[in-house]
N, C-alpha and C positions, 0 to 999 in steps of 0.2 A: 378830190379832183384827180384827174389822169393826167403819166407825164407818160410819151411814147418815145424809146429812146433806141438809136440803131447804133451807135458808136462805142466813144469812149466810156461810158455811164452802163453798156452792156455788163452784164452780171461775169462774164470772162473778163473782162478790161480793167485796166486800171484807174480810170475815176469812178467805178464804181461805189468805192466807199460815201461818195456825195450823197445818194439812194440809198444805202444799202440799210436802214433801219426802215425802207418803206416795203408797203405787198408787193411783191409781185403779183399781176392779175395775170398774165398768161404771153405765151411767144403771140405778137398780131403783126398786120401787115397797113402800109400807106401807101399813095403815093409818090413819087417822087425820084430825083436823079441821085445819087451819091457818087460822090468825090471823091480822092485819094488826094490830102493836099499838105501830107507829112505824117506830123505825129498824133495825128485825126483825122475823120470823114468830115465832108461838108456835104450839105442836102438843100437841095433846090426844087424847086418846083418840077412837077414833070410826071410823067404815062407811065416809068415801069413800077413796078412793086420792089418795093424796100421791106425787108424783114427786120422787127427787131421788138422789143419787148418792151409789154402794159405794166407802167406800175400805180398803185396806187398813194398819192403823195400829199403830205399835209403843208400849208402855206413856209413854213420853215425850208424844208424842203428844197421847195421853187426859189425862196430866194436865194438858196444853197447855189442852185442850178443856172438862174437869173447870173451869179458872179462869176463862174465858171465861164458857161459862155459868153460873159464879155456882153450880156444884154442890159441896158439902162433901160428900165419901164418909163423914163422922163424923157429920155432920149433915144427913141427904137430905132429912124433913120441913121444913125452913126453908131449904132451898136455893132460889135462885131458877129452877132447873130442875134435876130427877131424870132421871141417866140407867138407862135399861131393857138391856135384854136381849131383843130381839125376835126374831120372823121377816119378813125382806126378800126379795121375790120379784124375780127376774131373770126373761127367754124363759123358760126350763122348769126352774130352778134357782131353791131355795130357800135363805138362806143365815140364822145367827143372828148379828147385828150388837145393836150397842150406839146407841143414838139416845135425845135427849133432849127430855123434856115437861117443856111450862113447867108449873109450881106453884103458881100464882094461877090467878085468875077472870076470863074470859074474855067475859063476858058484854056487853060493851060495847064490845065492839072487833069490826071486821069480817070475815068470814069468807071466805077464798080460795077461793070454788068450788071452783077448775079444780084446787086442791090444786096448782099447779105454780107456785112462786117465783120460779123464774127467768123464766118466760110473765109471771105478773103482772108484776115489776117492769118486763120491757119495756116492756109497754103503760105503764107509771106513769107512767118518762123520758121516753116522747112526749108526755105531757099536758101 
């Protein structure tokens, strides 16, 4: 199974190590809005492109990723982010991966244009 990941779990970031025995399959892209709401992105529904990268990932994995972000598969409404079932576009490949939107309200936290996590936090460090 695929897990599509734009934030903290990014192969730069520090929860990487949650993934980090999984493949990488390649940088892809989704939909959707990204957040700046501390010491992580949150990802909502939405039109622009989000960059961030394909892994390939075994059930251990997920459930690695499942506690992390705070998602209960018993309880997904009051989880602190629900994971989906999407489509993630590579070059000219389309793939169905698993990626998770946060569950709260968003409305007061800043929004990543560039849709790209790892770019933003660059620029962050220099500041």
């Amino acid at each position: 199974m695929y897990l599509f990941v734009y934030g903290t779990l990014l192969s730069t970031e520090y929860n990487h190590q949650t993934i980090k025995d999984s493949k990488l399959i390649d940088e892809a892209c989704i939909y959707g809005k990204l957040f700046d709401i501390g010491n992580y992105p949150a990802l909502k529904e939405g039109k622009n492109i989000i960059i961030g990268e394909l892994y390939d990932i075994d059930d251990s994995i997920l459930k690695s990723c499942d506690q992390l972000e705070g998602y209960n598969n018993d309880d997904p409404e009051n989880s602190l982010y629900v994971r989906k079932l999407i489509t993630v576009f590579m070059d000219k490949k389309e793939l169905c991966a698993y990626v998770y939107y946060c569950n709260f309200d968003t409305s007061n936290y800043k929004e990543i244009e560039s849709g790209n996590y790892k770019e933003y936090m660059n620029e962050q460090r220099k500041k």
